[in-house]
VEXTIKE-662205 format. One record per residue (C-alpha): residue in one letter; x, y, z. Coordinates in steps of 0.05 Angstrom, whole numbers, padded with zeros to 5 digits, always signed. Layout:
<sites>
AXYZ ...
</sites>
This chain:
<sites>
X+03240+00610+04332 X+03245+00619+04249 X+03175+00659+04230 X+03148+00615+04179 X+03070+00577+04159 X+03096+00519+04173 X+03128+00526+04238 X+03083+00486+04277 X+03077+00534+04335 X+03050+00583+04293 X+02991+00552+04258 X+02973+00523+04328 X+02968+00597+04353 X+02930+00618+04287 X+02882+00554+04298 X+02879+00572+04368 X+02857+00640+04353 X+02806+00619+04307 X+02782+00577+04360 X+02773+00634+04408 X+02732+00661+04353 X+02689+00609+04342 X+02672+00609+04420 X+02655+00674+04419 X+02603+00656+04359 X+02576+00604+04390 X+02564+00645+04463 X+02532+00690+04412 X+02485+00645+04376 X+02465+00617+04443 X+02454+00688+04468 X+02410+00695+04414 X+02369+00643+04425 X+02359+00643+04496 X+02334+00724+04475 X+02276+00684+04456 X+02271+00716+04389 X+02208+00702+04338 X+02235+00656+04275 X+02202+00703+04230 X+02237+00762+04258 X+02263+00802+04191 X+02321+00826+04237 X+02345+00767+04266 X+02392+00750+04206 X+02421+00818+04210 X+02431+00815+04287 X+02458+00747+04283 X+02509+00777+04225 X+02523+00838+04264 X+02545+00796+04325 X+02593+00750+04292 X+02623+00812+04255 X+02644+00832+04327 X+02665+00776+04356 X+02709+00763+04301 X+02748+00828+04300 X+02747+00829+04380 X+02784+00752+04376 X+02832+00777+04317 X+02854+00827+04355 X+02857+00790+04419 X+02901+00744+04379 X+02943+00800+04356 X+02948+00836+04422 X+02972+00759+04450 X+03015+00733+04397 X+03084+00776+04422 X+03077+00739+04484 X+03056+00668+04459 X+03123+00684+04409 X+03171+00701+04467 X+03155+00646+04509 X+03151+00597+04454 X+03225+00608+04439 X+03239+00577+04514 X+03200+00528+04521 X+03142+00512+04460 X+03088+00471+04499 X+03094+00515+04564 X+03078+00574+04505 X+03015+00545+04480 X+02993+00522+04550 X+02994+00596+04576 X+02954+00618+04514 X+02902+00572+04528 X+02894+00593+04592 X+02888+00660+04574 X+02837+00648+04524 X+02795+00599+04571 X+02802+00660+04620 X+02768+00703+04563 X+02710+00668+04540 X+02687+00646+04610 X+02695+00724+04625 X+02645+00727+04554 X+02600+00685+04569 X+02598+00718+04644 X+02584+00784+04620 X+02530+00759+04560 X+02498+00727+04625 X+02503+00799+04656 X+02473+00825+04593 X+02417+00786+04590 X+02394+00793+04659 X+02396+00872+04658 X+02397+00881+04587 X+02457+00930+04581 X+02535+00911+04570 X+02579+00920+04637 X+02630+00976+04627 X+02661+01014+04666 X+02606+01019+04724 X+02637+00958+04751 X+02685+01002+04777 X+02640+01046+04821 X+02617+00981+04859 X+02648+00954+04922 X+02655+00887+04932 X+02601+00872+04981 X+02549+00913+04928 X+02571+00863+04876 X+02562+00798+04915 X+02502+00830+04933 X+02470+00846+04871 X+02502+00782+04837 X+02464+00732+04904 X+02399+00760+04886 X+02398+00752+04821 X+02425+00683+04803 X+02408+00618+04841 X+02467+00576+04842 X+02466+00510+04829 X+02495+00454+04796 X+02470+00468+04731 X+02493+00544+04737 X+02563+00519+04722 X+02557+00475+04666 X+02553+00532+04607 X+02623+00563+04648 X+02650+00480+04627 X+02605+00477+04556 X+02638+00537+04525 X+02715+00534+04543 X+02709+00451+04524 X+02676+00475+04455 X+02741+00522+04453 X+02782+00459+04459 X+02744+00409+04406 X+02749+00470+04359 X+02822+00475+04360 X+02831+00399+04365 X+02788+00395+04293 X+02820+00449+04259 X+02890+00415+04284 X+02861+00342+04252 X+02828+00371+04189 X+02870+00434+04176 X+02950+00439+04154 X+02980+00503+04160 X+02964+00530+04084 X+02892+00519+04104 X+02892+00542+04168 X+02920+00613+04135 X+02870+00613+04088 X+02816+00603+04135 X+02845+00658+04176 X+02854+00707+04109 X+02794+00697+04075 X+02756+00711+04144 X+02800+00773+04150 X+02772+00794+04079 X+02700+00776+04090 X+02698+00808+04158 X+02737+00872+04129 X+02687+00882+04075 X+02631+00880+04119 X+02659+00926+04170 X+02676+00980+04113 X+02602+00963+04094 X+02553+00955+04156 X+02564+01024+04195 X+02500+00997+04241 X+02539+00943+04260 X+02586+00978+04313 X+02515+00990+04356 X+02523+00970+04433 X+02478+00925+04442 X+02519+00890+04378 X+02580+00891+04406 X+02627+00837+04437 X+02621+00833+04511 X+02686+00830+04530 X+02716+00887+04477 X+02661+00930+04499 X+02682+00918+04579 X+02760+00936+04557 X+02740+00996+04507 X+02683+01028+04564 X+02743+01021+04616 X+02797+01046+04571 X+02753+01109+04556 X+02725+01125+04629 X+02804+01123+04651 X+02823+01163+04596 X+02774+01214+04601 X+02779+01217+04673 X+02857+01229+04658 X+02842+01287+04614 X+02785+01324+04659 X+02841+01323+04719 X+02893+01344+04670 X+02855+01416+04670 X+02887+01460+04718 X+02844+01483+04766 X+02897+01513+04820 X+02878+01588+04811 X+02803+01569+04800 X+02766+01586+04866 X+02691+01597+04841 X+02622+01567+04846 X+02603+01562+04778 X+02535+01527+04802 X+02524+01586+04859 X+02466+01624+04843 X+02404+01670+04875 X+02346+01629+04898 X+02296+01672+04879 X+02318+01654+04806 X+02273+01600+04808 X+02206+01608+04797 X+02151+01585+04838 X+02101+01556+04790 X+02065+01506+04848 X+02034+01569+04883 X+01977+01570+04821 X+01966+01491+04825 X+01960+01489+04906 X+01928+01523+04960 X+01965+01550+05019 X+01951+01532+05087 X+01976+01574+05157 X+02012+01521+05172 X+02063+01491+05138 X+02046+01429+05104 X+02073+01360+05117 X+02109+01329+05046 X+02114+01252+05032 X+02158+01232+04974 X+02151+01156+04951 X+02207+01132+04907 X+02174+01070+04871 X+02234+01015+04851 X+02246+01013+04771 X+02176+01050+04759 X+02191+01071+04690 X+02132+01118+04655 X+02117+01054+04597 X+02085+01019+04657 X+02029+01063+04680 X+01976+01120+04647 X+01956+01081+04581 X+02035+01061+04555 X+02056+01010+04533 X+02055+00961+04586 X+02008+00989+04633 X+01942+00957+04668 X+01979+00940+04719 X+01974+00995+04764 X+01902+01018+04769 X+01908+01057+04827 X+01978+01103+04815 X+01941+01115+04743 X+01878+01127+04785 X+01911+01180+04826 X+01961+01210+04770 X+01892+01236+04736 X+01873+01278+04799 X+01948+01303+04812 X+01990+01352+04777 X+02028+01295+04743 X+02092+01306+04688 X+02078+01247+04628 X+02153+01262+04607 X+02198+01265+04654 X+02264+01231+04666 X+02311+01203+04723 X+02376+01234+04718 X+02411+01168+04728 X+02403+01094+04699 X+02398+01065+04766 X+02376+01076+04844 X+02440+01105+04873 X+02428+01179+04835 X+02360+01178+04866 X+02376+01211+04933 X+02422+01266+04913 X+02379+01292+04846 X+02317+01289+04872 X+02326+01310+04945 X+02393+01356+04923 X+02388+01373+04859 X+02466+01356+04851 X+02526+01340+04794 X+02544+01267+04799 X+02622+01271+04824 X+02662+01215+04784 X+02617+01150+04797 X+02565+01179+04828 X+02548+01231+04880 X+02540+01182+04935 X+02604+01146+04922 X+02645+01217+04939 X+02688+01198+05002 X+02688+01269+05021 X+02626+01301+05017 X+02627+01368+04981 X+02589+01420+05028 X+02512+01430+04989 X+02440+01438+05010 X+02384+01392+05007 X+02320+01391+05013 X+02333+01352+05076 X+02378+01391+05109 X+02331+01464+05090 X+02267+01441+05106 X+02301+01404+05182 X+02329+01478+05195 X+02256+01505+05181 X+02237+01460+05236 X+02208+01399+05198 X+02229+01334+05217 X+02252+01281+05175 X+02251+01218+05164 X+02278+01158+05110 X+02248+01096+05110 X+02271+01032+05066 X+02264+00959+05075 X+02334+00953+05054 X+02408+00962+05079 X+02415+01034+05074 X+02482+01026+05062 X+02481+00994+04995 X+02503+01059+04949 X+02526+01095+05004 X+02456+01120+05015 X+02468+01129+05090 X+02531+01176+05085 X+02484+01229+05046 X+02420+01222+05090 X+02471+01219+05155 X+02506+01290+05122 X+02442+01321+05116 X+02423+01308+05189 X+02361+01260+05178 X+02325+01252+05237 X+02300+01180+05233 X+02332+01134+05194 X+02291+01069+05185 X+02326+01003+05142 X+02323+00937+05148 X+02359+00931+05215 X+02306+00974+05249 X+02243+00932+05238 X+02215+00887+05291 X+02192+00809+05301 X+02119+00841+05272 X+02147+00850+05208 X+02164+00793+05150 X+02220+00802+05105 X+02226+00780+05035 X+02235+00711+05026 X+02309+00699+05013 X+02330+00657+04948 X+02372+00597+04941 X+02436+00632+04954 X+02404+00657+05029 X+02409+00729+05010 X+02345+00789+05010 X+02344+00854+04986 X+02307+00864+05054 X+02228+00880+05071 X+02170+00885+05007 X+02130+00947+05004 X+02065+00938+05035 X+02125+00923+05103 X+02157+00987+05093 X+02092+01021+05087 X+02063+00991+05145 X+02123+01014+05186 X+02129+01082+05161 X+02055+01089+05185 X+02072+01069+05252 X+02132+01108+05263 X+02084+01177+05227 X+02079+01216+05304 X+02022+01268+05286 X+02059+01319+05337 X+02117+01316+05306 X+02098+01368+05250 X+02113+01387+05203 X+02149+01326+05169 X+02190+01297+05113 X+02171+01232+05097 X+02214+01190+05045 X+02194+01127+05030 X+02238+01080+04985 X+02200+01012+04959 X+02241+00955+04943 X+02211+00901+04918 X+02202+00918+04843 X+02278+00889+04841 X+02297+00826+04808 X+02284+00768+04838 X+02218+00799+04838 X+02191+00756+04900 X+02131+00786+04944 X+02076+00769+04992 X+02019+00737+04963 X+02063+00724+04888 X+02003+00669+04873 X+01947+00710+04872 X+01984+00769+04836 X+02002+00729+04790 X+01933+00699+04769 X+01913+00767+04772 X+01964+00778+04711 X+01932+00720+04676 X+01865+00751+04684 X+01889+00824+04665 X+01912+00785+04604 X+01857+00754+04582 X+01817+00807+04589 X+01864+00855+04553 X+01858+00875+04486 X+01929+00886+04480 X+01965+00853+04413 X+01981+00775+04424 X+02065+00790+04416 X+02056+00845+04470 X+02015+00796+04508 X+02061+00741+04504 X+02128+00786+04532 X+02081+00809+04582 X+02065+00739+04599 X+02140+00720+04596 X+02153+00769+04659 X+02085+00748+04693 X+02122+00756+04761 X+02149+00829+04744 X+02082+00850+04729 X+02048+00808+04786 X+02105+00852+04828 X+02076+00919+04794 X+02003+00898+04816 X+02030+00882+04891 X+02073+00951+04896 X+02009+00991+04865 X+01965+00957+04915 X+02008+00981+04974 X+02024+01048+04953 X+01941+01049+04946 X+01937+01022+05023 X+01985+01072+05047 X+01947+01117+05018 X+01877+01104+05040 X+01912+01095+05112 X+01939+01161+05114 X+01878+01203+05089 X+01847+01178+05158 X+01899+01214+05199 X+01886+01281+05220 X+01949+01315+05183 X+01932+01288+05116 X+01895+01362+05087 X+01953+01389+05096 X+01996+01338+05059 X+02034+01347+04999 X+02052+01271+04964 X+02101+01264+04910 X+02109+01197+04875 X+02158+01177+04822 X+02201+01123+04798 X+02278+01119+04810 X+02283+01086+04735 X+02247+01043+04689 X+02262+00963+04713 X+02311+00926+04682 X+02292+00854+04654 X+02250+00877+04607 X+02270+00890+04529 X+02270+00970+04528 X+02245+01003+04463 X+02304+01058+04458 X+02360+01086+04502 X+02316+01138+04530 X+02267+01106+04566 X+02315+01070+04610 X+02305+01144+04638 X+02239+01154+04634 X+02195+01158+04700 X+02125+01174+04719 X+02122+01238+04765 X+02069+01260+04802 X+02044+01320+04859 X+01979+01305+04898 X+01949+01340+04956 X+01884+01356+04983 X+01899+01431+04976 X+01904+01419+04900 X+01861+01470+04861 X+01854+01423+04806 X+01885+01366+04776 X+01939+01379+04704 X+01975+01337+04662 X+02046+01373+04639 X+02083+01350+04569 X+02133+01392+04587 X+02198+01357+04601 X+02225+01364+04677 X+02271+01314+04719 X+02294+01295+04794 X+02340+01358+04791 X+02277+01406+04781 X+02238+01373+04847 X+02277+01406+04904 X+02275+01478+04872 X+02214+01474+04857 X+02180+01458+04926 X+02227+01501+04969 X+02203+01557+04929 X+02138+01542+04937 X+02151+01544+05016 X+02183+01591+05028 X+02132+01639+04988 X+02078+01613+05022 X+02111+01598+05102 X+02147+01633+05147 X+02225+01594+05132 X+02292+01630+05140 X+02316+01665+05088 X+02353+01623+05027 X+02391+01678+04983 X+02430+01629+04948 X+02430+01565+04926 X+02467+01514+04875 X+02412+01471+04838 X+02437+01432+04773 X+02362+01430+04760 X+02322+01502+04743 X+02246+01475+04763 X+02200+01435+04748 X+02169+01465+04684 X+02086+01471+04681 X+02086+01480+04612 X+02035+01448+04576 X+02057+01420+04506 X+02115+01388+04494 X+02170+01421+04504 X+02243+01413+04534 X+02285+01488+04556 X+02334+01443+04603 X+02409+01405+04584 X+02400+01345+04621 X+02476+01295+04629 X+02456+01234+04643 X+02496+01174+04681 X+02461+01114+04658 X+02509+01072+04712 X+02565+01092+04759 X+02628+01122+04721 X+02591+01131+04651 X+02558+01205+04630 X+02560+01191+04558 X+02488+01213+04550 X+02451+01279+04548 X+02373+01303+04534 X+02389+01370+04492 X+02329+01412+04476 X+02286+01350+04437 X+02349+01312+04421 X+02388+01259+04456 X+02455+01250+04445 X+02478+01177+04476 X+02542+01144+04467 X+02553+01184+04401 X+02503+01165+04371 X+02443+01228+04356 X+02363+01218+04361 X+02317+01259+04355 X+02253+01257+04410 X+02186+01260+04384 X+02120+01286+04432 X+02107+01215+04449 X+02180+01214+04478 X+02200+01162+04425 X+02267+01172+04394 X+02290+01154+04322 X+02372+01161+04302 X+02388+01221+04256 X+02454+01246+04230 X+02472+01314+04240 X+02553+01323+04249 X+02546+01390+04263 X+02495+01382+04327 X+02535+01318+04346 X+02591+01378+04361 X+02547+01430+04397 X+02524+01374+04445 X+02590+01331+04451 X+02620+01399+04460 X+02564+01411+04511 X+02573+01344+04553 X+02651+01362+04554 X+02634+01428+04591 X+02594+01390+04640 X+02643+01343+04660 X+02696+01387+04672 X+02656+01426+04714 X+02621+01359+04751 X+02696+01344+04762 X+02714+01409+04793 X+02659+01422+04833 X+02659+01357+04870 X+02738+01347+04870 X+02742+01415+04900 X+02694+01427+04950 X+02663+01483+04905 X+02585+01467+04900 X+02560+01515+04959 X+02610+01557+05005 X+02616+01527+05076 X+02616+01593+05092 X+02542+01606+05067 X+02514+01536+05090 X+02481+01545+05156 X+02441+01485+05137 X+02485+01433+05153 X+02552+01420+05188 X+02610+01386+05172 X+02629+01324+05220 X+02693+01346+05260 X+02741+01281+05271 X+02762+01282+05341 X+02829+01254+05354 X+02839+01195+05407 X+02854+01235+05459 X+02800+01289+05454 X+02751+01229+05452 X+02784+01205+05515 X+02769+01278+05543 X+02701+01279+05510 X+02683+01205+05552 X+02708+01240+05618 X+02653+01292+05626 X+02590+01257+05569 X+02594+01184+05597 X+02515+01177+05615 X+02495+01250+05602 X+02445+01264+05557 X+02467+01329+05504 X+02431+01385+05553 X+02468+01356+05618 X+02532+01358+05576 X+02516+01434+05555 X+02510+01453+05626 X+02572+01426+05645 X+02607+01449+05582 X+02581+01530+05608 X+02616+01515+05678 X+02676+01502+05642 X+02676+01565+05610 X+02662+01608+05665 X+02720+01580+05704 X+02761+01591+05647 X+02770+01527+05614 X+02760+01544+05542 X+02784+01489+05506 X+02747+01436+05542 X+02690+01476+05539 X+02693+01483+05463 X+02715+01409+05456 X+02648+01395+05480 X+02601+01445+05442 X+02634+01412+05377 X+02618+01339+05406 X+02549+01366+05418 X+02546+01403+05343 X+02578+01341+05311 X+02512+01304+05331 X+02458+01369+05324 X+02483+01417+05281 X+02419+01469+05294 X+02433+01462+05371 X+02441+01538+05376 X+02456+01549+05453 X+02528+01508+05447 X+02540+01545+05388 X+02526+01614+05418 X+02567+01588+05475 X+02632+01571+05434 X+02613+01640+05395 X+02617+01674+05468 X+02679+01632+05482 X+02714+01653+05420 X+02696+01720+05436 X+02725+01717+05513 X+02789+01690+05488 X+02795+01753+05428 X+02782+01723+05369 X+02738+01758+05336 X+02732+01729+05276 X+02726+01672+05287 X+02669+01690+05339 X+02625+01728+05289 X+02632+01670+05246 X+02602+01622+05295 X+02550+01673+05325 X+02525+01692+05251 X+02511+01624+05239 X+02477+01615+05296 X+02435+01676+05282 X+02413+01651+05219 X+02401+01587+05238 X+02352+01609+05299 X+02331+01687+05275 X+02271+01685+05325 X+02317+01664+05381 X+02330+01721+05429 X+02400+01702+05456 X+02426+01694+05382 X+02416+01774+05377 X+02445+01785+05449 X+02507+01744+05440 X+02532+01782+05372 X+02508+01842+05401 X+02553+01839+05455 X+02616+01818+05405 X+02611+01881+05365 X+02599+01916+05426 X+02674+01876+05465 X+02707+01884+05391 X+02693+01960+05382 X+02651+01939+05318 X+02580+01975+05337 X+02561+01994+05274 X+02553+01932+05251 X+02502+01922+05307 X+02456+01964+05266 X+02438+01914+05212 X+02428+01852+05263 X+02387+01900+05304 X+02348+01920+05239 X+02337+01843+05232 X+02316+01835+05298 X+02258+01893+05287 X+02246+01855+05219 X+02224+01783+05256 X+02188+01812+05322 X+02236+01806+05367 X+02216+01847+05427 X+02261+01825+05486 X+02282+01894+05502 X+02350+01883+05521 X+02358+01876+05448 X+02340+01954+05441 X+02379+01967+05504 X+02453+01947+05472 X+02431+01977+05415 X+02429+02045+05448 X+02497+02034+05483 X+02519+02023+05415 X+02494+02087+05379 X+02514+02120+05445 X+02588+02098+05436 X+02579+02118+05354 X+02559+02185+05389 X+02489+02186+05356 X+02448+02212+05410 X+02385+02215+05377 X+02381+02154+05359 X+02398+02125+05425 X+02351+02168+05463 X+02281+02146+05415 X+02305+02076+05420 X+02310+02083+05506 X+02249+02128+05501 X+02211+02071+05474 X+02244+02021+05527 X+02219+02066+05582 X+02154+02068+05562 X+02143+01997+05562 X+02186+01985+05623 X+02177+02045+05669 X+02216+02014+05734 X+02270+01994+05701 X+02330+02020+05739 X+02377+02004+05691 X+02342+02032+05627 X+02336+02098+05673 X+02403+02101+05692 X+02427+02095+05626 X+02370+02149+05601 X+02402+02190+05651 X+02474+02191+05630 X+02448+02208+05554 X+02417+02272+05579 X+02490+02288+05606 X+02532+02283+05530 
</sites>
């Protein structure tokens, strides 16, 4: 095909392009308008301007990008040419006008998140948020027919010249103004579909260049360090009890910190602002993530994000939790949500760190209600005051002390809820009554049924409450409350505050309430109350652990000591909170004491933190690609599920079919006295797949290991029984008796020295400790030890028989 203006092919391509363009305008203007801006808006002409710049330079070089093919095929066969075109560009602006409708329900531009989201999460999300209907379709017909009557007009009204004049002096107009408006390249500006491509384009490519870093001689734990290097700063807010005290975390659904405490939308939770006033309560601090699926792993873990998010890791680096920690220190634990618990993967972390009770949606009975479902048939699950009233019934008093977490739900587009009428004259009234400026008043009233949600979630947060200070446990109750991140729908004021969440401590045993400016997030929570127990409460000893967060800090003014990433959605950590800056997207602002931002320039601080970020995702990548958060070795906390092979199960069926896990220990200890090791241990790991901390089938494989001469392997399983259970006599007598088969007795000094350390007084203990400095030839030793037997047991004949031989070396 001769390359020419007037070759007919050609100027239909060029009028087809500019038709593409002038689809993408018009998605634009109508995204615009349904934004519900004010007429007398001084930036609406710039926005508007903005946009089309965009769209224009996305469709040229859509065009460009298209034409080689369009020219290939065209030179076979000219109308089968501009047919595939067209379907390619109808493809693209129903893909534009999909993700504008994206963007204006959740008020961000999809990137490459969509990539970190199974199908079923999708459908999910997508269900509850749009009713479909008839009408939902029509703008997905509207815009590619508007496509088509462009193209036809500019055919009918347009010869080629014109066409290319169009198309140049656009090209001219549209360079200018990009040389000119620097503002212009903004997110929230950009085209929807260019930004989808360039988001994807960059996430793969930087992804491609953090795996590109050798890491094959690299075997450290960069995040490893001693525990006591955080401080314990609660121990001056709250008193200590003997016994240890019972903790309730509430993670509130899209709770961001401009709804409560006097900001900017508040009044419309009276009692979380009632109660923030008598806690120790942080006015800035910040989620680590943009959405609900970091919530679990930084505020109960304190951990790096992996590539799309902790939770989405198939293989589940070994780390500690505040879960797993406080369930070894004999609390027991508990999740509660009115929701599938395996939306986000939030089951495979709770299930890792052993949970003990795992309420969701399938687990609530014909006395419970669930949200209405919408048009579609689909619900996120139960509302609050539900879960609440569940979590209250399933609270056992003797099983203390506990962990509580409770996850609302309902503060979650569609935003429907028991009782939706009343809240939402309620709103009206608040309203009314409000003194609040009439634009404010009038976006407030444009959400009435997000704000009627707020007033329903705030009431049953205040019922649970006033429920629970009834029960006997609740002086010795430690709440925290926060919010997982600030709700979606509505217009946020900067790209901070998507971020920003209210946090707050209360207890009974408070000394007295504070208010913190200090800036602290979910990665400070977990190292901050472990500290605080295990400096007031008897726990086993923690000597190292791998926090991303350094704790929560009680400082006073405003203030921020802490580099904070942040993944504002699965896949993207383009953000980061450096000292009172925050870098996002490339773009620098600078954050004022009322945690307001405003955009500087400062190329050489762009560097430091770019440079800063970089460091942090190479080591996110290595930690969580490599196993290489906390040594398996070190984590007695938590075990890792063994996989059992088909035949092993078929083993594992013959002798647990209708046992219960102590029947199946009993029978797994005959095995091993006749001799049948394998089976034996085949069973202690079925029963430690399920209980990790059940310490008597792992001193029995420890024993077994022992029998059969391996050592090693032995001490490895009999240490971590010891630390798991240090009061627990037979821990001390099993490795006792390894050193004492595998001619290693001096190391029965230090576990005996431990033993001495937590009361243990079973004297058999003592007694294999004087065999042992018998054998190591130190007499004197032996005899004070079985000097101090004898007096306590006199009749012993063994103890005397032994006391005997001494007096003979």
């Amino acid at each position: 095909m001769k390359f020419s203006i007037k070759n007919k092919g050609i100027s239909n391509y060029l009028r087809a392009v500019l038709a593409l363009i002038g689809a993408f305008w018009i998605i634009s203007s109508y995204e615009l308008y349904m934004s519900n801006p004010s007429v007398n808006d001084p930036n609406l002409a710039t926005v508007l301007v903005y946009k089309l710049l965009n769209d224009f330079w996305s469709g040229f070089i859509i065009g460009m990008l298209c034409f080689p093919i369009y020219f290939i095929i065209s030179t076979i066969r000219k109308k089968v040419a501009f047919v595939v075109i067209s379907i390619v560009f109808t493809g693209l602006i129903i893909l534009q006008f999909s993700l504008v409708k994206y963007s204006m329900t959740t008020l961000i531009n999809l990137g490459a998140d969509i990539l970190g989201y199974s199908y079923d999460d999708i459908f999910s999300t997508v269900s509850v948020s749009e009713s479909i209907s008839v009408t939902y379709f029509l703008p997905f017909i509207i815009f590619p027919a508007l496509f088509f009557i462009v193209y036809v007009l500019l055919k009918r009204y347009s010869n080629p010249r014109f066409t290319i004049g169009i198309g140049v002096s656009l090209l001219l107009l549209f360079g200018a103004l990009k040389l000119t408006l620097a503002n212009a390249s903004a997110e929230r500006f950009q085209n929807k579909t260019a930004y989808l491509v360039k988001d994807i384009v960059k996430f793969q490519s930087e992804k491609s260049k953090i795996n590109a870093f050798n890491h094959q001689d690299r075997t450290d734990f960069p995040l490893l360090k001693p525990f006591n290097n955080t401080e314990d700063v609660l121990s001056s807010f709250i008193e200590g009890e003997e016994d240890k005290p019972n903790i309730v975390v509430i993670v509130v659904e899209g709770l961001g910190a401009e709804f409560v405490n006097g900001n900017t939308y508040s009044g419309f939770t009276p009692y979380f602002d009632a109660l923030s006033s008598k806690s120790l309560y942080w006015e800035n601090f910040v989620s680590t993530t943009g959405r609900s699926f970091g919530i679990l792993p930084s505020l109960f873990g304190s951990l790096p994000y992996g590539e799309k998010g902790f939770l989405e890791l198939t293989d589940i680096p070994s780390h500690l939790s505040l879960i797993s920690v406080l369930k070894a220190n004999g609390y027991h634990t508990s999740y509660y949500s009115g929701g599938p618990s395996s939306f986000d993967r939030k089951t495979n972390f709770l299930e890792y760190n052993g949970v003990d009770n795992l309420i969701d949606e399938n687990k609530y009975g014909s006395d419970f209600v669930k949200t209405e479902s919408n048009a579609s048939g689909f619900s996120w699950g139960y509302p609050d005051s539900e879960i609440f009233r569940k979590a209250l019934s399933s609270l056992n008093v003797e099983k203390q002390p506990r962990l509580d977490i409770v996850m609302t739900l309902s503060n979650h587009d569609p935003f429907e809820f028991p009782g939706k009428a009343i809240y939402m004259a309620k709103v009206d009234k608040l309203l009314q009554d409000s003194r609040k400026p009439e634009a404010l008043k009038n976006q407030i009233s444009s959400h009435r049924d997000i704000f009627g949600c707020l007033l329903y979630t705030d009431d049953a947060i205040k019922g649970f409450m006033e429920a629970y200070s009834k029960r006997p446990d609740y002086n010795n109750t430690i709440f925290i409350i926060t919010g997982d991140h600030r709700l979606i729908p509505i217009t946020q004021k900067d790209k901070l505050c998507r971020f920003h969440v209210p946090f707050l401590i209360y207890s009974p045993m408070l000394k007295n309430p504070e208010s913190f400016k200090s800036v602290s997030s979910h990665w400070d929570v977990t190292p901050s109350l472990l500290s605080y127990l295990m400096n007031n409460h008897k726990f086993k000893p923690l000597k190292k652990t791998a926090w991303m967060g350094k704790g929560l800090d009680t400082v006073k003014h405003f203030r921020n000591v802490n580099s904070i990433p942040l993944m504002r959605y699965k896949g993207s950590i383009s953000d980061m909170i450096y000292k009172d800056y925050l870098f996002a997207n490339d773009e620098l602002f600078k954050i004022n004491e009322n945690f307001g931002t405003y955009k500087i320039t400062d190329k050489t601080l762009i560097k430091t933190i770019s440079d800063s970020l970089l460091a942090f995702k190479k080591m996110n990548a290595y930690v969580t690609q490599r196993n290489k958060i906390f040594p398996d070795s070190l984590n007695i906390y938590v075990t890792p599920k063994i996989e059992f092979s088909e035949a092993q199960l078929a083993t594992i069926n013959t002798y647990a079919k209708e046992k219960t896990f102590d029947e199946l220990l009993l029978i797994a200890r005959d095995l091993s006295f006749n001799k049948k090791y394998k089976i034996s241990q085949l069973l202690c790991d079925y029963i430690l797949n399920e209980f990790p901390n059940y310490t008597d089938a792992r001193l029995l494989k420890g024993r077994m290991l022992a029998w059969e001469q391996d050592y090693k392997n032995s001490e490895i399983a009999l240490l971590s029984a010891l630390q798991r259970s240090p009061y627990y006599d037979d821990a001390y007598l099993a490795i006792l008796d390894l050193y004492w088969w595998s001619g290693q007795e001096e190391k029965s000094i230090a576990v005996f020295n431990k033993a001495l350390k937590n009361d243990m007084t079973n004297p058999e203990i003592s007694f294999k400790i004087a065999k042992a400095y018998q054998r190591m030839e130190n007499m004197d030793q032996a005899n004070k030890i079985m000097d101090s037997i004898i007096k306590v047991h006199p009749d012993n004949s063994d103890y005397l028989t032994f006391k005997q031989a001494l007096k003979l070396w």
